[in-house]
C-alpha positions as CSV (number, residue, x, y, z in Angstrom):
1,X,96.4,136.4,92.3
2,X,95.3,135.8,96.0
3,X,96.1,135.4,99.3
4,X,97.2,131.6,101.0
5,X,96.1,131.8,104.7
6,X,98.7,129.3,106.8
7,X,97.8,128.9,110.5
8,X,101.3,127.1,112.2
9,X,102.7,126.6,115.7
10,X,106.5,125.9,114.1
11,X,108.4,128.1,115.4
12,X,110.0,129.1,112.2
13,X,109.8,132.0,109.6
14,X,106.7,132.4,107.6
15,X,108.9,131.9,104.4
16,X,110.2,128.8,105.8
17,X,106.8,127.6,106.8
18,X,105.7,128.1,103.4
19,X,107.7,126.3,102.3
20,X,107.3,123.0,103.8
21,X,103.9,123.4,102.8
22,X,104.7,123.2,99.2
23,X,106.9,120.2,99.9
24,X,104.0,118.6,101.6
25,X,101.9,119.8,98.6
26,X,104.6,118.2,96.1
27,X,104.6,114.7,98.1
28,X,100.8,114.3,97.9
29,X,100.5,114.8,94.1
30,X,103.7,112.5,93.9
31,X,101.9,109.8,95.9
32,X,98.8,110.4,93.5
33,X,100.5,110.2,90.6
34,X,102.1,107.0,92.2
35,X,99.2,105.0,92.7
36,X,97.5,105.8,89.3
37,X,101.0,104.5,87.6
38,X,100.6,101.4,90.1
39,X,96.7,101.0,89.3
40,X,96.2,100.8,93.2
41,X,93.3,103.6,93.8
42,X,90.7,102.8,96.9
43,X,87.8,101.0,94.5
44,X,90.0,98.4,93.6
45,X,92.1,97.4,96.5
46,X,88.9,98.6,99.1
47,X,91.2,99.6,102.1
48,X,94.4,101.0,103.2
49,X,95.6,97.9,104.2
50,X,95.4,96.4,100.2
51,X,97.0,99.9,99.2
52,X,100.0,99.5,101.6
53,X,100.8,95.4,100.4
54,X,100.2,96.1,97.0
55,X,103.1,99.3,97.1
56,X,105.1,97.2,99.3
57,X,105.3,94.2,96.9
C-alpha cells in the first residue's frame, strides 16, 4: 500500500511511536467531527478565541 515516513526524537520503539501517531490522528478527526456536531467551524465564530467559549459553554 505504501510506506508512512515518521521522523521522532521519543525515545521509544518505532511500533510505539506509531502508535501515538494514530492516536494523535484519531483526536484530530474527533475534534473535527466535534465542531461540525457543535456548528462552531472558523467562518462563523472568526477566531480561536469564539471556538474555545463557544465549546466551553
Amino acid at each position: 500500500m505504501g510506506h508512512i515516513l515518521i521522523v521522532s526524537d521519543l525515545d521509544r520503539p518505532p511500533e510505539a511511536v506509531y502508535l501515538l501517531y494514530k492516536r494523535r490522528d484519531k483526536v484530530e478527526k474527533q475534534f473535527e467531527v466535534w465542531k461540525s456536531t457543535l456548528q462552531a467551524d472558523r467562518t462563523w465564530l472568526r477566531d480561536d478565541v469564539g471556538i474555545f467559549g463557544h465549546v466551553f459553554v
